[in-house]
C-alpha positions as CSV (number, residue, x, y, z in Angstrom):
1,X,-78.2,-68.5,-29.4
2,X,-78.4,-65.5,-27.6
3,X,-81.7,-65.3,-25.8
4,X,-80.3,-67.8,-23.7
5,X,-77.8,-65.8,-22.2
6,X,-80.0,-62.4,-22.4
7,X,-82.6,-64.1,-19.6
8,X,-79.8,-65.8,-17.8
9,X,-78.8,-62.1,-17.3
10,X,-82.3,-60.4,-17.0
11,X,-82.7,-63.0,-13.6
12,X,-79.9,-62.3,-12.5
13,X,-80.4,-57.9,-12.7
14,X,-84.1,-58.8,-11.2
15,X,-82.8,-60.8,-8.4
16,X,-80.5,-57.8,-7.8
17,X,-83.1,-55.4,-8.6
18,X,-85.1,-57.3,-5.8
19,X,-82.8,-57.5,-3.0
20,X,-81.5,-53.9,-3.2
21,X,-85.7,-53.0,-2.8
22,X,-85.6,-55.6,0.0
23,X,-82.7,-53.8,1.4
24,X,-84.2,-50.8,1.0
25,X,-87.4,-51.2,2.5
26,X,-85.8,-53.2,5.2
27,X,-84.3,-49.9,6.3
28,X,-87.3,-47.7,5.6
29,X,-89.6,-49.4,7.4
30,X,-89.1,-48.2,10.9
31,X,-89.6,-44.4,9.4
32,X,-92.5,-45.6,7.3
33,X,-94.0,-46.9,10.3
34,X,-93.4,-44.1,12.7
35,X,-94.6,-41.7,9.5
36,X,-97.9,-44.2,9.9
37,X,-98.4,-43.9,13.5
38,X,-97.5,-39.7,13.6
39,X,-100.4,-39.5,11.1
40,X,-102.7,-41.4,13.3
41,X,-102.1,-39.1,15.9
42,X,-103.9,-35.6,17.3
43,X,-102.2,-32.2,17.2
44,X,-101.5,-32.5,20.8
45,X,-99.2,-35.4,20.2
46,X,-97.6,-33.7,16.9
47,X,-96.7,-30.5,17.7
48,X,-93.8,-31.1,21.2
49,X,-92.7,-33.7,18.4
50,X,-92.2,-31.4,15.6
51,X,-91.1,-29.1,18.4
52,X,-88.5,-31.9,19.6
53,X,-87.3,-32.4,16.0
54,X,-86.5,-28.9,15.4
55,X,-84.7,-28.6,18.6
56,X,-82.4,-31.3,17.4
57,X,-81.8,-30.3,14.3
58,X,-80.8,-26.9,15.2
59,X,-79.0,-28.1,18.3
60,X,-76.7,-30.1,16.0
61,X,-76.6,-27.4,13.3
62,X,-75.1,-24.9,16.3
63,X,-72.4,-28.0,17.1
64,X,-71.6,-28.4,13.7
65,X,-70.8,-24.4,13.5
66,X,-69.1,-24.4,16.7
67,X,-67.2,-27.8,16.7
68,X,-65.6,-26.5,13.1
69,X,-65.2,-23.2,13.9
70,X,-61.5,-22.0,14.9
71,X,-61.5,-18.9,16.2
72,X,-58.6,-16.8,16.4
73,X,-56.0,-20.1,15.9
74,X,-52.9,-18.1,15.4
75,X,-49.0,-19.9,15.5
76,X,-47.5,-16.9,16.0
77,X,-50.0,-15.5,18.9
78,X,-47.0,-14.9,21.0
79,X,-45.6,-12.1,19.2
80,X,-48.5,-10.0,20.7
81,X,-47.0,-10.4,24.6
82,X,-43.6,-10.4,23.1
83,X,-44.3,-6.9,22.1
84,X,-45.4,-5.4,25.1
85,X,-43.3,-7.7,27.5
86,X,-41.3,-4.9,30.1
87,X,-37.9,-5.9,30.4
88,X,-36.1,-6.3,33.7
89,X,-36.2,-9.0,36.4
90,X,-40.0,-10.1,37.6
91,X,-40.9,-9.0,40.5
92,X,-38.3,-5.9,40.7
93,X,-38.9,-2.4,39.8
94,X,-39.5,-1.4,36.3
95,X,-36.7,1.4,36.7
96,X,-35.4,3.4,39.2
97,X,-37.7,6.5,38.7
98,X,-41.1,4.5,39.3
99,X,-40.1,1.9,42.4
100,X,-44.0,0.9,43.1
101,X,-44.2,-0.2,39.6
102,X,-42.8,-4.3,39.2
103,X,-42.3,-6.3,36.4
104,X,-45.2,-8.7,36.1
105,X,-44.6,-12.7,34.6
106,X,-45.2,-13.3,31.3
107,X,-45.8,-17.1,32.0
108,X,-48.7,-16.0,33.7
109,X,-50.0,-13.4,30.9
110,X,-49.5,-16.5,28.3
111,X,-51.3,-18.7,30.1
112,X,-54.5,-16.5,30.7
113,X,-54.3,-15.5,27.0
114,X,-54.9,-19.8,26.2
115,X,-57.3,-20.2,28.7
116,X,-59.3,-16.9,27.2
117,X,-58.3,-18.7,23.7
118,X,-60.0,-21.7,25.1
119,X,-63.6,-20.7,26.5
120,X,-64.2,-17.0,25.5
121,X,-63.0,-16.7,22.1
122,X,-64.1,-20.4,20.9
123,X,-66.9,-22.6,22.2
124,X,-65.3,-24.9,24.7
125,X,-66.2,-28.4,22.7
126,X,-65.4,-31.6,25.2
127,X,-68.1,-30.4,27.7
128,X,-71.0,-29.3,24.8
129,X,-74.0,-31.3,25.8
130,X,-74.2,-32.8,22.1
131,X,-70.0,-33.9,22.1
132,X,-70.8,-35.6,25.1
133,X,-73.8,-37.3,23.5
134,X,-71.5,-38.5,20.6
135,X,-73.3,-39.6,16.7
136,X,-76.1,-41.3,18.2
137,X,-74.4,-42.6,21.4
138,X,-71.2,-43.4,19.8
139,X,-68.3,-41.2,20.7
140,X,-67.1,-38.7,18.3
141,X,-63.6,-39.8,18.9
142,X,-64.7,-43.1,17.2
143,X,-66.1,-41.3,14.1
144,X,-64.3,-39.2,11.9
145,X,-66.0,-36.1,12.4
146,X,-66.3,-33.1,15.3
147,X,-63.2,-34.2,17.7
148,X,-60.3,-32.6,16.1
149,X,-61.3,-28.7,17.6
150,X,-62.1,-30.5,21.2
151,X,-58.7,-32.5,21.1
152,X,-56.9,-29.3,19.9
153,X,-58.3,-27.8,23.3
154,X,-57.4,-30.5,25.3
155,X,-54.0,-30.1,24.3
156,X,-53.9,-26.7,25.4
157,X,-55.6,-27.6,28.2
158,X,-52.7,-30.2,29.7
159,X,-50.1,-27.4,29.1
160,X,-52.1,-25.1,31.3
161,X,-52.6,-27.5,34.0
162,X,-48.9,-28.3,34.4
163,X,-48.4,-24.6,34.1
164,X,-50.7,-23.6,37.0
165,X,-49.6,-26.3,38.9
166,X,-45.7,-25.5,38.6
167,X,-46.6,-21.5,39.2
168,X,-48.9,-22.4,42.7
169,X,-45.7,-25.0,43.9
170,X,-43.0,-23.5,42.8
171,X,-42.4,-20.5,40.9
172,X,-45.1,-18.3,42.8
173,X,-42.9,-18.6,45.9
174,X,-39.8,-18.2,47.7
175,X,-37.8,-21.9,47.3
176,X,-40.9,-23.6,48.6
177,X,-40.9,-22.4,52.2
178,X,-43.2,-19.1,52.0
179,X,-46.7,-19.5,51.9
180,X,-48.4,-20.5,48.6
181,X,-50.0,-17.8,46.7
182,X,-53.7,-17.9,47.3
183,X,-54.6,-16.6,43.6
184,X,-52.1,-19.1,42.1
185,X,-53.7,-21.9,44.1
186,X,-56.6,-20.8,43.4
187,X,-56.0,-20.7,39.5
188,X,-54.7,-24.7,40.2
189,X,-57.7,-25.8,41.3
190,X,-60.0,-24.2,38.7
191,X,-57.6,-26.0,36.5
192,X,-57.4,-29.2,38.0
193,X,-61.5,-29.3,37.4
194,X,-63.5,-31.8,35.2
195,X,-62.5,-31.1,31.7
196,X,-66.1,-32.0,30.4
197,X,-68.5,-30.9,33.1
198,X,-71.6,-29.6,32.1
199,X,-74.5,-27.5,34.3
200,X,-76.0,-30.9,34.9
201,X,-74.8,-34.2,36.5
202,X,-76.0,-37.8,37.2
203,X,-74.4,-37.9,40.7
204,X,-74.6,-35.3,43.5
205,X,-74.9,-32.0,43.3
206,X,-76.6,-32.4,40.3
207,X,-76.4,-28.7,39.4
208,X,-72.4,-27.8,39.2
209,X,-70.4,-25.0,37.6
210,X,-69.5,-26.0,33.5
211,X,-65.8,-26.5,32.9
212,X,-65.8,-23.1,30.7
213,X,-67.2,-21.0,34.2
214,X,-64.5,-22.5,36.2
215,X,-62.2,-22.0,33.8
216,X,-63.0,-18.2,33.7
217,X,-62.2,-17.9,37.4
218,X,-58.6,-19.6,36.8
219,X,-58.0,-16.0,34.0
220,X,-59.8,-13.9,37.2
221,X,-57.0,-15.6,39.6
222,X,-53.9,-15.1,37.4
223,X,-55.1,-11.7,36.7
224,X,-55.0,-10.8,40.1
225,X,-51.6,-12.1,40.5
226,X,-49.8,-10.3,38.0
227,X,-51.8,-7.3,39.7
228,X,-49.6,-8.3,42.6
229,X,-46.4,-8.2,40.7
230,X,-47.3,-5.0,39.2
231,X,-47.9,-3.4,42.3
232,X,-44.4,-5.0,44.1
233,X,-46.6,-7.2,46.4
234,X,-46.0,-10.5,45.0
235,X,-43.4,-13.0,44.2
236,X,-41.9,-14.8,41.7
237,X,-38.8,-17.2,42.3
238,X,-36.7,-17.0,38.7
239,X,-34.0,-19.2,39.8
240,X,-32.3,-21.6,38.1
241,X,-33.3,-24.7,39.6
242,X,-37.1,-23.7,39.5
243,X,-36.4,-23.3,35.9
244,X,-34.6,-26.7,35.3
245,X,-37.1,-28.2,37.2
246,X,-40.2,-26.7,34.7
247,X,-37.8,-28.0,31.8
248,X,-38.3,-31.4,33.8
249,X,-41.9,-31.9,33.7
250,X,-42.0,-30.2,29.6
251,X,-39.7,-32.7,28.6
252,X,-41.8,-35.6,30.6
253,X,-45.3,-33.6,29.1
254,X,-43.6,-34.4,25.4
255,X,-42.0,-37.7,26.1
256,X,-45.5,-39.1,27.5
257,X,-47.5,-37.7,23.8
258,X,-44.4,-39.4,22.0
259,X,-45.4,-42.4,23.6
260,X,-49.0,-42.1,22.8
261,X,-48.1,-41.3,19.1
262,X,-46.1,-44.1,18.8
263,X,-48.7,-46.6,20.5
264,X,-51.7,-45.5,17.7
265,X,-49.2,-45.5,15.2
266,X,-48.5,-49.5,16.5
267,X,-52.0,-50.0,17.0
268,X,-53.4,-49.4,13.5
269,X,-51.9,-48.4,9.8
270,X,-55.2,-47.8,8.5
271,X,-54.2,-44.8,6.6
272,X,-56.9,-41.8,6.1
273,X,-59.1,-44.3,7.4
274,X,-58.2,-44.1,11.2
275,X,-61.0,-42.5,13.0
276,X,-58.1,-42.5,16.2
277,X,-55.3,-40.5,14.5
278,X,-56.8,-37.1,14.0
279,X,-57.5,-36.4,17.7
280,X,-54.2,-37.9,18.5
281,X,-52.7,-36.0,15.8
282,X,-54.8,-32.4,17.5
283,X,-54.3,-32.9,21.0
284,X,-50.3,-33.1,20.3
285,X,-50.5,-29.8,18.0
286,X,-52.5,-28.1,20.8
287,X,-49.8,-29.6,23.5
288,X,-46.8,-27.6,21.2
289,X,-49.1,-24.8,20.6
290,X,-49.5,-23.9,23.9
291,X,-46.1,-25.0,24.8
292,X,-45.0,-22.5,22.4
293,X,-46.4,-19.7,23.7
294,X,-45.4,-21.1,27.4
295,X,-41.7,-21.3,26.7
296,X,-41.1,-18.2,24.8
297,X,-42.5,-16.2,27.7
298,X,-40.3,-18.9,30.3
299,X,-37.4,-16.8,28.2
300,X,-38.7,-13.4,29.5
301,X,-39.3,-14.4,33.0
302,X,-35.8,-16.2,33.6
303,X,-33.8,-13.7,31.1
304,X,-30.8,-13.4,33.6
305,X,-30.6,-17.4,33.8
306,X,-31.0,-17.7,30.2
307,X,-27.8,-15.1,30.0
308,X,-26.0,-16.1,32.7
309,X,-26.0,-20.2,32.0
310,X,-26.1,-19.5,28.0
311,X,-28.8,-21.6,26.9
312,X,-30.0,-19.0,24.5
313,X,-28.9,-20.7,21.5
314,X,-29.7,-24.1,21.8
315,X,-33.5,-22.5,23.5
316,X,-33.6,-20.5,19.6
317,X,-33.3,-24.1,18.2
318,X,-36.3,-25.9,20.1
319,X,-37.9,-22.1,19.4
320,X,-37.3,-22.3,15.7
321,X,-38.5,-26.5,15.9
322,X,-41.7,-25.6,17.5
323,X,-42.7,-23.2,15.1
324,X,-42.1,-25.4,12.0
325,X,-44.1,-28.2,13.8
326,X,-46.9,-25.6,13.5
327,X,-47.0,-25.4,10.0
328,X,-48.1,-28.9,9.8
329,X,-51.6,-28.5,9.3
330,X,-53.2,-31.5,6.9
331,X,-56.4,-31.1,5.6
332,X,-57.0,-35.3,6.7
333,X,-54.6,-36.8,8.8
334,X,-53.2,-39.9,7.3
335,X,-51.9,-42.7,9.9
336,X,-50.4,-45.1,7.3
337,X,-47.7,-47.4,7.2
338,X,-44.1,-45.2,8.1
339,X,-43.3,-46.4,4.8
340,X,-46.1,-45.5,2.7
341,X,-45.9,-43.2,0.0
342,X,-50.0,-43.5,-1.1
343,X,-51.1,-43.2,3.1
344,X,-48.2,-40.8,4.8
345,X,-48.0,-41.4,8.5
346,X,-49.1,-37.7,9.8
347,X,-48.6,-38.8,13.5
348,X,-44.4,-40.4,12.7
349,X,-44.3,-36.8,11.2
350,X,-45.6,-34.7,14.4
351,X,-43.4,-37.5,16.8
352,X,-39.9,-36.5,15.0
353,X,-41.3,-33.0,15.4
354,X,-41.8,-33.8,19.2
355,X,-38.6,-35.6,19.7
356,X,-36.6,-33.2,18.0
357,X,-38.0,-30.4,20.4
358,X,-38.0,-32.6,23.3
359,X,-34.1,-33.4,22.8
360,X,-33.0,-29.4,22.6
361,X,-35.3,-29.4,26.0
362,X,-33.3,-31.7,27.3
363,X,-30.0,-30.2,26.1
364,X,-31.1,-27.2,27.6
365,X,-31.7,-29.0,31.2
366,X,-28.4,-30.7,31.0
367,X,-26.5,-27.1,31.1
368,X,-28.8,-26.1,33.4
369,X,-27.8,-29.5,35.7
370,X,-23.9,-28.8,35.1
């Protein structure tokens, strides 16, 4: 009775067997056939192909080392300009003894410090030849892989813009009627540049400076600055509605990611398997990492206002908030239903993070406002 049943089953496991190997084959064929063809062919045709295979895989080895490579990722990395920070107002004598020697801005230190973070001591990733090439043509921001470090940077990288641009129009002058400073302008502009421009184009010129080059110029620029206020030549307008206004565009910089967060989180509850929510997930840690940084040294450079309207202890709050948002650091970031406990939702975690900072921001602005 049951060799009935046994070749039921053996025709079943060969017609499997038979349309895995069609499978199979189906997807070998194109190698088998260009293995066919390469064998047909001289040594003049092999070799720049060997040579061309080579080249890719060790071009793609180096991204893969660079891509997942953080170097130097600190939280705390603003400890090290706390601790040499001089006290006294910016711009003004260090003491009374030694009147050609000014107080320089921290701001500025902080933000040549990320931008050195950025493109010397990592690779910068969104302008590498092979992230702008993707997996085969298809972004890497649509795979799972090699976007997390490049959104991390980008994240930093929209802090330092609005930095640069708030030090060149407002903070680097006298309420907005002296002349801009050329270095700070300069430091704009080489900010304000193409965030993933290589040495090579498809439009005119064709040969242009790479986003890390023009980024270097922007640490040359602010260097020269603080070389200003060092030597009493410069200015730097600490007042309290240049610093309510900075509070402004932080708290708009925070709501906007918020809103992005919110609109993935809306968009898709796929859980670990999201290929979206990691770089969302990186570009807002690398927004409050540099922001971070940013706003502790905002405390050094407007230290009378922070005395004289006492905001310092609702400013230690957000301080305190923005470091424990750092410590969230998941190994694969989960955007799953809020409600989930298999699939967490990383990015509902990171937004009450954001919200709760953005809120003391705000707080902090009001008092400023009164």
């Amino acid at each position: 009775m049951l060799d009935p049943v046994i070749a039921f089953f053996e025709r079943v496991f060969h017609a499997i067997g038979r349309g895995i190997g069609v499978v199979v084959s189906t997807l070998l064929w194109p190698f088998v056939a260009i293995g066919r063809w390469y064998r047909q062919r001289n040594w003049l045709i092999r070799v720049p192909i060997i040579i061309g295979l080579l080249a890719i895989v060790f071009g793609y080895a180096q991204f893969l080392w660079v891509a997942e490579r953080w170097v130097n990722w600190n939280p705390d990395y603003p400890a090290q300009y706390e601790a040499g920070v001089k006290t006294g107002t910016v711009g003004e004598p260090v003491d009374a003894a030694n009147p050609n020697s000014c107080v320089t801005s921290q701001i500025v230190e902080v933000t040549k410090g990320l931008i050195d973070f950025n493109v010397n001591q990592n690779t910068w990733i969104p302008s590498h030849p092979l992230s702008k090439a993707g997996f085969f043509g298809v972004p890497w921001k649509n795979t799972p892989f090699m976007d997390n470090k490049a959104a991390f940077q980008l994240g930093i990288n929209t802090v330092i813009r609005r930095t640069t641009i708030e030090l060149a129009d407002r903070l680097g002058r006298v309420r907005g009627t002296s002349q801009i400073n050329q270095n700070l302008q300069d430091a704009k502009e080489a900010m304000s540049y193409n965030e993933d421009a290589w040495w090579l184009t498809f439009s005119a010129p064709f040969i242009q400076p790479s986003t890390p080059e023009r980024h270097r110029t922007a640490i040359e620029s602010l260097d020269a600055f603080n070389k200003e206020m060092a030597d009493c030549s410069g200015q730097f307008d600490a007042r309290t509605d240049n610093l309510l206004q900075f509070l402004d565009r932080v708290t708009g910089d925070i709501g906007s990611t918020s809103d992005i967060l919110r609109g993935q989180m809306e968009a898709s509850d796929m859980g670990w398997f999201d290929t979206r929510a990691d770089d969302r997930f990186w570009f807002t840690y690398g927004q409050l990492y540099a922001y971070y940084g940013i706003l502790i040294a905002t405390e050094s450079d407007f230290s009378e206002v922070f005395a004289d309207r006492r905001i310092g202890t609702v400013w230690n709050v957000a301080r305190e908030q923005l470091r424990q948002a750092l410590d969230m650091t998941p190994f694969i970031i989960s955007n799953g239903n809020e409600a989930s406990w298999i699939m967490p939702s990383h990015l509902a975690t990171m937004g009450f993070y954001l919200l709760r900072v953005r809120s003391n921001l705000v707080e902090m602005r009001d008092i400023l406002d009164r």
